[in-house]
ZAVORO-864968 format. One record per residue (C-alpha): z, x, y negated; residue in one letter. Coordinates in steps of 0.25 Angstrom, whole numbers, padded with zeros to 4 digits, always signed. Layout:
! ZAVORO-864968
ZXYA
...
! end
This chain:
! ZAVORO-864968
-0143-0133-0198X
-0150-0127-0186X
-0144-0113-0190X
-0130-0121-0189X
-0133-0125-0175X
-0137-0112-0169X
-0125-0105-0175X
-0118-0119-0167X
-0126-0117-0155X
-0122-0102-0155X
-0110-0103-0157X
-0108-0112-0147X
-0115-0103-0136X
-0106-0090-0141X
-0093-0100-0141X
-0097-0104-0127X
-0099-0091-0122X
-0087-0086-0127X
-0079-0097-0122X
-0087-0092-0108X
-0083-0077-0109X
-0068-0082-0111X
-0068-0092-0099X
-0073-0081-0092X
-0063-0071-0096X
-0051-0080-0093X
-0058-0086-0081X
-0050-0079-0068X
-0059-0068-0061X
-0051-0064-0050X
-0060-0055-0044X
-0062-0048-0055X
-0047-0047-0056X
-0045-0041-0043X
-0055-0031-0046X
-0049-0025-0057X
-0036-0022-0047X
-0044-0014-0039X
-0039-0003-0035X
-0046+0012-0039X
-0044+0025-0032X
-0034+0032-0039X
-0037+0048-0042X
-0026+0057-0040X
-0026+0070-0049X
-0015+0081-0048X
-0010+0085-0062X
-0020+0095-0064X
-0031+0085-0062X
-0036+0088-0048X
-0042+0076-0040X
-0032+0073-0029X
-0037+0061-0023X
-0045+0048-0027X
-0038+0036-0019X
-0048+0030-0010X
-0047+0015-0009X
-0050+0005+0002X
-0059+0011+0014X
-0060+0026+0005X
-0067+0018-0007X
-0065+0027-0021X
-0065+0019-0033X
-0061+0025-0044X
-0058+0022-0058X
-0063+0026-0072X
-0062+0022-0084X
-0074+0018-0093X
-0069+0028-0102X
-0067+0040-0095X
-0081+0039-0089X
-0093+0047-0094X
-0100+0036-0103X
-0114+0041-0096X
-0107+0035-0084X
-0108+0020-0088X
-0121+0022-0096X
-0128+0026-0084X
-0122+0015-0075X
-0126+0005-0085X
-0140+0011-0087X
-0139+0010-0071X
-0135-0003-0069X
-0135-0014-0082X
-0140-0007-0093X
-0136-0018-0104X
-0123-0020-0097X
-0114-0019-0111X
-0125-0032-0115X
-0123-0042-0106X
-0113-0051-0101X
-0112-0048-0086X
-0127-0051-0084X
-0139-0045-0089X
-0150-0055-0090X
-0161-0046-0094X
-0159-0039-0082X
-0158-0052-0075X
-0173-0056-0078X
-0178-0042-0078X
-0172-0040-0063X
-0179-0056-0060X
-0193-0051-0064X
-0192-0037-0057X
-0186-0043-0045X
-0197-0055-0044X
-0209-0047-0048X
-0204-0036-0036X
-0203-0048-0027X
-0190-0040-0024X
-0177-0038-0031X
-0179-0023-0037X
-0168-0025-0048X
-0154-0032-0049X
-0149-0038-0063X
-0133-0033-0061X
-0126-0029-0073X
-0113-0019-0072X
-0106-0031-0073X
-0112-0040-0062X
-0112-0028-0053X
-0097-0026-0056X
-0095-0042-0052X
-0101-0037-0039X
-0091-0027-0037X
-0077-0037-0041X
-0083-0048-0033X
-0093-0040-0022X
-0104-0047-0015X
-0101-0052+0000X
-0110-0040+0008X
-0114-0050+0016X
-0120-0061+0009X
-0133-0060+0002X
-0135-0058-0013X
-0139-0071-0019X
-0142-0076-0033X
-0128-0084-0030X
-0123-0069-0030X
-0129-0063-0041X
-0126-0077-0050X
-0110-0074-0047X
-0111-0060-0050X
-0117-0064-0063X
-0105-0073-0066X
-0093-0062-0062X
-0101-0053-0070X
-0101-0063-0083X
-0085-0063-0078X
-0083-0050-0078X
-0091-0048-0093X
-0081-0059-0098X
-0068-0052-0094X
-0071-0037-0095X
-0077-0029-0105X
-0089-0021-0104X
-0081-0008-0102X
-0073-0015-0093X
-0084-0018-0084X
-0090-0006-0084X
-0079+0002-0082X
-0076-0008-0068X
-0091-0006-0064X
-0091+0009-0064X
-0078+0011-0057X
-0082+0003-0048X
-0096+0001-0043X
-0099+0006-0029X
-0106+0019-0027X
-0104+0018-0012X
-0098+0031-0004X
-0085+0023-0005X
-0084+0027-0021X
-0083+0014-0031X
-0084+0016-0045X
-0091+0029-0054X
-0078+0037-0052X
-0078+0038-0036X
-0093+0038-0037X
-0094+0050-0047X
-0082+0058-0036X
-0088+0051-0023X
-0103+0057-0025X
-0101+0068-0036X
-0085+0072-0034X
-0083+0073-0048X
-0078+0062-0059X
-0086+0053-0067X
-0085+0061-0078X
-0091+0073-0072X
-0105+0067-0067X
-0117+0071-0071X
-0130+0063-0077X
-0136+0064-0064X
-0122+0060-0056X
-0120+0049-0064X
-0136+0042-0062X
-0134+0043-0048X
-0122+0037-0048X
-0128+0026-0057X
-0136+0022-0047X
-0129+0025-0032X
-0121+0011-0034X
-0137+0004-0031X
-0138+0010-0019X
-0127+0018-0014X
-0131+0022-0001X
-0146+0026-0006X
-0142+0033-0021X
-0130+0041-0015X
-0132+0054-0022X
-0125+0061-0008X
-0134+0056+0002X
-0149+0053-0007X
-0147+0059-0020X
-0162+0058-0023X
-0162+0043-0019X
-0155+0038-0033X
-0164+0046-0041X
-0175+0036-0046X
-0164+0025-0049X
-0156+0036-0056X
-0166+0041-0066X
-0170+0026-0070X
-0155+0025-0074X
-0160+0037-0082X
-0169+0032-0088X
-0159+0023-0097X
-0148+0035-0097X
-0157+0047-0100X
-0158+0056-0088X
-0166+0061-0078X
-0170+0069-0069X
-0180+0076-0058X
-0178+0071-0044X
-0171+0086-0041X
-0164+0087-0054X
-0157+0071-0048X
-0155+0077-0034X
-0148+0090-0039X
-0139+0082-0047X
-0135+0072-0041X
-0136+0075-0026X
-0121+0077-0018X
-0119+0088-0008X
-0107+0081-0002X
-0099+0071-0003X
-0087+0073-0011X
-0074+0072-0004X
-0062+0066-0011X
-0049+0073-0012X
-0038+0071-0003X
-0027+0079-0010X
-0012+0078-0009X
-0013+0065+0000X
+0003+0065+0002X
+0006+0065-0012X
-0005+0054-0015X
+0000+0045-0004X
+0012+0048-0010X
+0008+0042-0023X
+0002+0030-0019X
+0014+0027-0011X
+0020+0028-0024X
+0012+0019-0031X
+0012+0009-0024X
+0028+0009-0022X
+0025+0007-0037X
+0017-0005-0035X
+0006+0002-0046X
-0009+0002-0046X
-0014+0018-0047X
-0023+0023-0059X
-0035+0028-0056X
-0031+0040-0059X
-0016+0048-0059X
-0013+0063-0060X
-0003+0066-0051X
+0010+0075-0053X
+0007+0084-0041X
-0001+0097-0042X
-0012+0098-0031X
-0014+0113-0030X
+0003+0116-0030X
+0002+0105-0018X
-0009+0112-0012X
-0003+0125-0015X
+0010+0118-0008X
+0002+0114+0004X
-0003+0128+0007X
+0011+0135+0008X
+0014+0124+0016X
+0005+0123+0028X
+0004+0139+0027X
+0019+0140+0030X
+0016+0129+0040X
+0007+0137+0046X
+0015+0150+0047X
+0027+0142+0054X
+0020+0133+0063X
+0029+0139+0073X
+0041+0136+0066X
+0035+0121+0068X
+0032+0118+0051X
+0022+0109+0053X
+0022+0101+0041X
+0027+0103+0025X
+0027+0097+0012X
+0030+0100-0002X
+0034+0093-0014X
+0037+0098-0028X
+0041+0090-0042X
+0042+0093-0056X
+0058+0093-0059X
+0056+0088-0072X
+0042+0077-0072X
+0045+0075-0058X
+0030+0076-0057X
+0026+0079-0040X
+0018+0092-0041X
+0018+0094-0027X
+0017+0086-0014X
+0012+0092-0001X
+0016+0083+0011X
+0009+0091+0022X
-0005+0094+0027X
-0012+0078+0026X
-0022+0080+0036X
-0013+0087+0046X
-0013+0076+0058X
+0002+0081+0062X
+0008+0071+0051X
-0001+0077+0040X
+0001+0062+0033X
+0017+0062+0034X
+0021+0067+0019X
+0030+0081+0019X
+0037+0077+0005X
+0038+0063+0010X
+0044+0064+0025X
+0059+0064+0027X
+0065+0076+0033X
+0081+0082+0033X
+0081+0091+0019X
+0092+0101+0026X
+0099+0110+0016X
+0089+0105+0005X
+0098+0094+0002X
+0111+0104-0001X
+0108+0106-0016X
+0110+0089-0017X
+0124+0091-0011X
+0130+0104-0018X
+0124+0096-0032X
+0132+0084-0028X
+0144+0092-0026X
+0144+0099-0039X
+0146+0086-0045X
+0156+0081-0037X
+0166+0092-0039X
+0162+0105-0031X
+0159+0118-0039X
+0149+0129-0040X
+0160+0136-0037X
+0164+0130-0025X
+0166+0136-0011X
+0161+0130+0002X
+0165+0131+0014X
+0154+0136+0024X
+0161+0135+0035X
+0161+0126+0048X
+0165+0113+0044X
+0163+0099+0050X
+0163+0087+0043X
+0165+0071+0048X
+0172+0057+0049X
+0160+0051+0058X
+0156+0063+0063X
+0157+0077+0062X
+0145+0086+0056X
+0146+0100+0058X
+0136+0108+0050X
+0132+0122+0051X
+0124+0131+0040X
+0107+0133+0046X
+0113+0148+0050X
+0127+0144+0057X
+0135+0153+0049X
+0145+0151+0042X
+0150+0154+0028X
+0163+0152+0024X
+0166+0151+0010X
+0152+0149+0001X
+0150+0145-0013X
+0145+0132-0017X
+0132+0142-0024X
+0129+0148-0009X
+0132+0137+0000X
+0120+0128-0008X
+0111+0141-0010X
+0112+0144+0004X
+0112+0130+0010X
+0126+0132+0018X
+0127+0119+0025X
+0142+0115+0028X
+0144+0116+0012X
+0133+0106+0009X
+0140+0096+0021X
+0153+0100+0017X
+0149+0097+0001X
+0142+0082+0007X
+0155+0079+0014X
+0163+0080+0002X
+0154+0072-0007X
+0152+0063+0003X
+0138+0057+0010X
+0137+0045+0003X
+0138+0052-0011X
+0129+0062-0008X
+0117+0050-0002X
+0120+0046-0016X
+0116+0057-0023X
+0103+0059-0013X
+0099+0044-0018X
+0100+0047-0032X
+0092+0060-0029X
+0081+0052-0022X
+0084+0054-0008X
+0079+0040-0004X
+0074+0044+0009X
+0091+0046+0013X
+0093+0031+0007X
+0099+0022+0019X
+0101+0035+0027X
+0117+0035+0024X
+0121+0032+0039X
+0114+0041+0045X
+0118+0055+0035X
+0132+0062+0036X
+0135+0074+0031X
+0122+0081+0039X
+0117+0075+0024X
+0120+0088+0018X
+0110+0097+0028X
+0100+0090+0025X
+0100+0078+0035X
+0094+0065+0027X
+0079+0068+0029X
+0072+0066+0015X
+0059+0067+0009X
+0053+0082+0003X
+0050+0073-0009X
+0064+0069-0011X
+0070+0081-0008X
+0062+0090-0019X
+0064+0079-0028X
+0079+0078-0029X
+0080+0093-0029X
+0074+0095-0041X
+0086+0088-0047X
+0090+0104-0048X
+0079+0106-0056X
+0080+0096-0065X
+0095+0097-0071X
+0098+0087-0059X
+0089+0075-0062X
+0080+0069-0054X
+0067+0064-0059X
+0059+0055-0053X
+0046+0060-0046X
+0030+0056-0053X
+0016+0059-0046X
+0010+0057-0058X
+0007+0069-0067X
+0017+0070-0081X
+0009+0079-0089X
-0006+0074-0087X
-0011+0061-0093X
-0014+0052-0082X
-0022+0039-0081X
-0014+0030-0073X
-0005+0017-0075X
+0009+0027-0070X
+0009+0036-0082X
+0019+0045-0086X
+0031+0047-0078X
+0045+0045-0086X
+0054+0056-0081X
+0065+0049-0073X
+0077+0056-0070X
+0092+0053-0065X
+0101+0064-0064X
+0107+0067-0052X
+0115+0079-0054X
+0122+0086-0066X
+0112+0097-0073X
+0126+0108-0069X
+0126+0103-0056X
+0110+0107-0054X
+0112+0118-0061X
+0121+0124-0052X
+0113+0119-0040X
+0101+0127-0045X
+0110+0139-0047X
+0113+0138-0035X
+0099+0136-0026X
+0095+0148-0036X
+0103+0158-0031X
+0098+0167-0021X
+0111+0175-0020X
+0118+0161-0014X
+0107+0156-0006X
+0107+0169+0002X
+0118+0167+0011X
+0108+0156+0018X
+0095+0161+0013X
+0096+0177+0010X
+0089+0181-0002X
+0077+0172+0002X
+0064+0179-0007X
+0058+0163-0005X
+0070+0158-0015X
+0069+0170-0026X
+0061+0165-0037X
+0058+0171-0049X
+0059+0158-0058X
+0071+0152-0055X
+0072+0141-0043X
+0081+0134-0033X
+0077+0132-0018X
+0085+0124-0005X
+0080+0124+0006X
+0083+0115+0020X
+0081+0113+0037X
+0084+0100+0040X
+0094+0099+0052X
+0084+0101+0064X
+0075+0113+0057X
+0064+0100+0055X
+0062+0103+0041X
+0063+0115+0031X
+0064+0112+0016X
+0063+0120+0004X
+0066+0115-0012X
+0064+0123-0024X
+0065+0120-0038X
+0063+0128-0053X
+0066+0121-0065X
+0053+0113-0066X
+0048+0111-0050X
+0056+0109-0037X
+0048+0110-0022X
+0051+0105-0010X
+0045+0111+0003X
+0047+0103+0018X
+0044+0109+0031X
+0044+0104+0044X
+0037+0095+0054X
+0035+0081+0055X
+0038+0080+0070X
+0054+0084+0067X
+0053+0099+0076X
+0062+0109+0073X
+0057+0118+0063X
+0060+0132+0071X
+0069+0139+0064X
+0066+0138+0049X
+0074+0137+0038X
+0072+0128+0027X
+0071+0140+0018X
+0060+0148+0026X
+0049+0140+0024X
+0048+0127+0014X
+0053+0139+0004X
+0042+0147+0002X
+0033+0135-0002X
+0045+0129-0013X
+0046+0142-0018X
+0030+0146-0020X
+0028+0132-0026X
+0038+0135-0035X
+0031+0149-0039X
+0019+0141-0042X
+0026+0129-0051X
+0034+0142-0059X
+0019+0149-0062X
+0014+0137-0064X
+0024+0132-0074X
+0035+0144-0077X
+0039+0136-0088X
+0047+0125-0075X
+0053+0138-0070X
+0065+0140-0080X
+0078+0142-0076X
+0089+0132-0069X
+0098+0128-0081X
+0113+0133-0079X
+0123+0122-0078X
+0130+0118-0092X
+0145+0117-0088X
+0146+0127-0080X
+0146+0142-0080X
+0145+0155-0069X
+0159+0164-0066X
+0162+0174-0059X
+0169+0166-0044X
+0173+0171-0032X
+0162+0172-0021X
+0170+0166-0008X
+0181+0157-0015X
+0172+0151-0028X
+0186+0155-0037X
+0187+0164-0048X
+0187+0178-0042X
+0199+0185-0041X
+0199+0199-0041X
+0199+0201-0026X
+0187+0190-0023X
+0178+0201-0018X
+0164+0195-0022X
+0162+0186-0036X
+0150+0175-0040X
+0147+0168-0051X
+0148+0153-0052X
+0146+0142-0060X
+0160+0135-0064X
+0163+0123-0074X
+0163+0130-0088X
+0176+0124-0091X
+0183+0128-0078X
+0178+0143-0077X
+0191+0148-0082X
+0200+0141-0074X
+0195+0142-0061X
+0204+0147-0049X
+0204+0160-0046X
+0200+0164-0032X
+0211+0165-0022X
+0203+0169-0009X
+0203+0182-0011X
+0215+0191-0012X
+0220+0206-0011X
+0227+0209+0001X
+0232+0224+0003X
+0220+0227-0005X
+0209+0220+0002X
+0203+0208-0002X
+0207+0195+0008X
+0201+0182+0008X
+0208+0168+0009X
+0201+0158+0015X
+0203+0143+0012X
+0205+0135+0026X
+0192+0129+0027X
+0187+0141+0030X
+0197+0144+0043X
+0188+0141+0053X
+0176+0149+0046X
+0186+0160+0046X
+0191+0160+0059X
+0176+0158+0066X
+0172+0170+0060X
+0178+0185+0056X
+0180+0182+0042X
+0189+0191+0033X
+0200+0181+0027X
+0212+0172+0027X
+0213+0158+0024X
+0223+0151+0013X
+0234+0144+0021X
+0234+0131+0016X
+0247+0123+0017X
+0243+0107+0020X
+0236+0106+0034X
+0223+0104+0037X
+0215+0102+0049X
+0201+0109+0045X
+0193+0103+0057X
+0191+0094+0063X
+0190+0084+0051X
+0196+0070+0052X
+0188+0060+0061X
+0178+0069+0064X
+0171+0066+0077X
+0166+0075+0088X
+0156+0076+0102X
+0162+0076+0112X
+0150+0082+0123X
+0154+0078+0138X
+0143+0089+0143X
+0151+0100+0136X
+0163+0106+0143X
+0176+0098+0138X
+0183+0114+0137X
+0171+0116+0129X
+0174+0104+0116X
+0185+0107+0106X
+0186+0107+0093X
+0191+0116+0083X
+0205+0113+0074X
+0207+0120+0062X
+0217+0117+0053X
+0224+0123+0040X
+0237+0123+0034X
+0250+0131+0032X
+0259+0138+0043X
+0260+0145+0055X
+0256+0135+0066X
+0249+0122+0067X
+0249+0112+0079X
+0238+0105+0083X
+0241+0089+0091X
+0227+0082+0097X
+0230+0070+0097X
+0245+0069+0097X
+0246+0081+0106X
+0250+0096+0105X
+0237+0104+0106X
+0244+0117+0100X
+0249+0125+0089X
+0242+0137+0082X
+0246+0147+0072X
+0237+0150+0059X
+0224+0146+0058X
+0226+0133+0064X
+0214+0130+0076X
+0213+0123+0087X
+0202+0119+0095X
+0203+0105+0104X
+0198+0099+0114X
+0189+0089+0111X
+0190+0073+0119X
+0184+0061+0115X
+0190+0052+0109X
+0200+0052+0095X
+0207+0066+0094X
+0217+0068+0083X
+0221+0081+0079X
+0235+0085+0070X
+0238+0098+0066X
+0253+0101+0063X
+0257+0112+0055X
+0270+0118+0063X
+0277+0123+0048X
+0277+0112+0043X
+0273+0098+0053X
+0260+0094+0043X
+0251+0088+0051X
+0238+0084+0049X
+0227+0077+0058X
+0212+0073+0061X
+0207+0063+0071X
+0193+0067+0076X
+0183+0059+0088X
+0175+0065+0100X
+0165+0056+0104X
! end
């Protein structure tokens, strides 16, 4: 019977006490809750394992975070040997150490010892004392109770696991993991017996067991942890193994690229991991950042004050490199180079010609370099970097040597809203909203983008003409972060023919030399494609490069928007792209391979002036890519011809006034429908009042079968001429109309253009 009662009474006790640790587990511990929402400092490792930065938190505190697991277990023995030695036996208060701590104190007269357990000092930490109020037994008493509340909702694990990452060690370092790199500079892994004891015991005392300032101070209170953890040593032994020469200074590596991430983050709304192994490569960036400020500093006088680079895996779209200029520089070191808007000038081209295989234009095609104004609103009057002209130019050379009025004359046919279309889906937002404010200057180069966006949406080239989306976080390491792998995300934004020619063409060295000569900077010995740009003004100077598996982008300039004197967007930028790229091909040969050939297209032998099949008096033959299908049936060329057996060349009539302005061997092909050539319809002009009015007239040029052509300005005789048909006016504000008649036959033909 009495046997019965016990078994009654204790169960009563166990089912009351369970029925306690329930209450308590549901019961609402808000603090605790925030607690375990606190933030950590996050460590940045490039993707070959090298410490980049630890995050600092509020006011420069570290607090880093490990897990119980990846932490030497000799870690928590000693701490628990430290500080509550029968912490996995108690519920959150150790009475034994209660009365021991009672008798010691009273018979001291003094208090000598404490009676906190891990988990009462961890209830310190999630609700902390007010510093400047007394401790009472009140204090302590509530202590007791948060620690009983904590036991009731977290494992031991758990709560050991809070408590070391997060005790304070003083020297703004929170946690064993900012301890062990704030004293030591090493990981928690990598202390030593010693380094761990002293560490044990600094969070007591802080300022008088800091191993950097009094190593010898924490020696007694060390080797009584010992005592318990089996170690010890002689007073020398301790001091030559614990003591700090100098303080360890965290490092500060890459800080555009990590303000750059966090921006990222928080765009994203997510909480960083303790830990994330980034994409980029710190020693290719530092390798980056020396080319750059040399060659800074070998053009200062050319004004280069500031550069950035920035490089991507075409295929992961990993960042492996991101250099925004020198950090600590006082002259805008904190303004981002791959970030900052600038004009892109010729680097934009390859976008343009791309487009304009798919809308219609050959490979084959001829363009007309040749001076040639363009407008309804206004007119825009482009000229090539060197002011020369060059007649008749294949589509190949016009790209590879950045012509100009090509690239504007190829925008006006596709149209500027068409081609701010295709600069949206290639990820030029920086040009969203700008429509107003771009005309046809939009093919030079004139939208000011980002480095970033740039070099991205050229590696569409690259990458069979897709565009995959960009990933600071490694792809081929196993990282520990909440992001974790990045799913490839590509749209196609060109046909793989259509990039395949394009990087035939940026290839070539023989058709980029008109522009560029035979440059040594562009001849690789794996292959690769290059453009290069000046913005308008000479304010910026860019270089892009791409194999296979990398593309690089390189900016140059200033921040202040001078002149850049008298450097082109090849000089320079070039020589870092292409070194980086002989890096990443030694690095990784096996991203070097060679740009695929287009699939429905094949190389024939055409014409080099007129793009036709040659005939047998075309006196110099290419080879260029045609449509398989079409290769047998194209026109043959009619340019050239025999003529009392010399070869002559017929120009078409675009090509009068390049004729005319220059000695130039030729003809031109008579067309029979009129056509005034220039000015164009509803083009306006300037008229300037401090110019003599003698001095302002424009140029009519027309084109169309006959002997004579009269020209009426509105509605009055001007005058006749015989063949080729060119008038210059006077020009007058206001509305002018302009009609041609052809005397042969009376078709006429008018334009209406505005001085202002």
């Amino acid at each position: 019977m009495l046997r019965r009662k016990v078994f009654i009474v204790a169960g009563c006790i166990v089912g009351l006490w369970l029925l306690f640790k329930f209450l308590l587990f549901v019961m609402p511990f808000p603090e605790l809750k925030v607690f375990l929402e606190q933030p950590y400092s996050t460590r940045f490792y490039d993707r070959n394992g090298r410490l980049l930065q630890v995050l600092p938190l509020e006011d420069g505190l570290r607090r880093e975070w490990y897990d119980l697991e990846t932490l030497p277990p000799r870690i928590a023995e000693i701490f628990i040997a430290a500080e509550d030695e029968r912490f996995f036996n108690h519920g959150g208060i150790d009475i034994f150490s209660i009365l021991r701590a009672t008798v010691q104190n009273f018979s001291e007269g003094r208090r000598v010892s404490g009676a906190s357990t891990i988990t009462m000092q961890l209830a310190r930490i999630v609700i902390p004392r007010q510093e400047d109020k007394s401790v009472t037994l009140w204090t302590k008493l509530k202590e007791a109770w948060n620690a009983i509340r904590i036991e009731a909702k977290l494992s031991k694990e758990e709560i050991l696991e809070l408590y070391l990452n997060n005790i304070p060690f003083g020297m703004q370092a929170e946690g064993i993991g900012s301890a062990a790199r704030t004293y030591y500079g090493l990981k928690p892994q990598q202390l030593s017996e010693a380094q761990i004891h002293v560490l044990a015991v600094v969070p007591r005392r802080p300022a008088t067991y800091n191993p950097l300032q009094n190593p010898e101070a924490s020696y007694a209170a060390a080797m009584e942890i010992g005592s318990a953890t089996g170690f010890s040593a002689t007073l020398e032994q301790w001091i030559n193994a614990v003591a700090i020469t100098s303080r360890y200074t965290y490092p500060m590596e890459l800080p555009h690229f990590i303000n750059y991430v966090q921006n990222e983050h928080k765009m994203q709304q997510k909480k960083f991991p303790p830990q994330v192994t980034l994409s980029v490569d710190a020693s290719l960036t530092e390798q980056a950042a020396s080319l750059v400020n040399n060659l800074l500093e070998q053009n200062q006088d050319a004004r280069l004050s500031h550069g950035g680079v920035f490089a991507l895996d075409n295929h992961t779209g990993e960042i492996i490199c991101w250099y925004g200029g020198n950090y600590e520089n006082e002259d805008g070191g904190q303004i981002d180079a791959v970030l900052v808007k600038n004009q892109s000038g010729s680097t934009m081209k390859p976008f343009i010609y791309a487009q304009a295989l798919e809308s219609g234009f050959l490979p084959s095609s001829v363009m007309a370099d040749v001076p040639m104004d363009f407008g309804s609103n206004e007119v825009y009057v482009p000229l090539n970097f060197n002011n020369q002209y060059n007649g008749p130019v294949l589509m190949r050379t016009s790209l590879a040597s950045s012509l100009n009025i090509p690239a504007v004359y190829l925008l006006y046919r596709l149209g500027v809203d068409n081609y701010m279309e295709k600069l949206s889906e290639l990820g030029f937002y920086s040009l969203e909203g700008e429509r107003e404010r771009t005309g046809l200057s939009l093919a030079l180069g004139s939208g000011e983008v980002t480095l970033f966006e740039l070099t991205r949406a050229f590696s569409v080239f690259a990458n069979e003409g897709n565009l995959i989306d960009t990933t600071y976080v490694a792809q081929n390491t196993l990282v520990q972060n909440a992001t974790g792998k990045q799913n490839f995300i590509t749209k196609n934004i060109f046909s793989s023919d259509t990039v395949a020619i394009i990087c035939d063409f940026l290839s070539d060295r023989r058709a980029r030399s008109l522009g560029f000569g035979f440059a040594e900077v562009f001849n690789t010995e794996y292959p690769a494609i290059f453009k290069t740009g000046t913005s308008n003004q000479f304010q910026n100077i860019i270089a892009l490069g791409s194999t296979t598996g990398y593309t690089v982008g390189v900016w140059m300039g200033n921040f202040s928007g001078d002149t850049v004197i008298r450097e082109t967007g090849s000089s320079i930028p070039a020589q870092v792209v292409r070194q980086l790229l002989d890096v990443l091909a030694e690095l990784n040969p096996e991203k070097t391979t060679g740009f695929p050939e287009p699939e429905h297209y094949r190389k024939v032998p055409i014409c080099s002036l007129s793009g036709m099949t040659p005939n047998y008096s075309c006196p110099s033959v290419t080879e260029e890519y045609v449509y398989t299908t079409s290769a047998a049936s194209r026109t043959l060329c009619d340019w050239h011809y025999q003529s009392n057996g010399k070869t002559e060349t017929r120009y078409p009539q675009e090509y009068q006034r390049w004729l005319s302005g220059r000695n130039n061997q030729g003809g031109l092909f008579v067309s029979s429908q009129l056509e005034i050539l220039y000015p164009t319809d509803g083009a306006t002009f300037i008229y300037d009042s401090s110019i003599p009015a003698a001095a302002q007239k424009i140029r009519v040029d027309c084109t169309g079968s006959g002997e004579s052509a009269t020209l009426f300005v509105n509605g009055e005789f001007f005058g006749s001429k015989s063949q080729p048909f060119v008038w210059y006016v006077p020009l007058q504000p206001g509305f002018i109309n302009i009609t041609v008649r052809l005397d042969s036959t009376g078709q006429t033909k008018t334009v209406q253009i505005n001085v202002n």
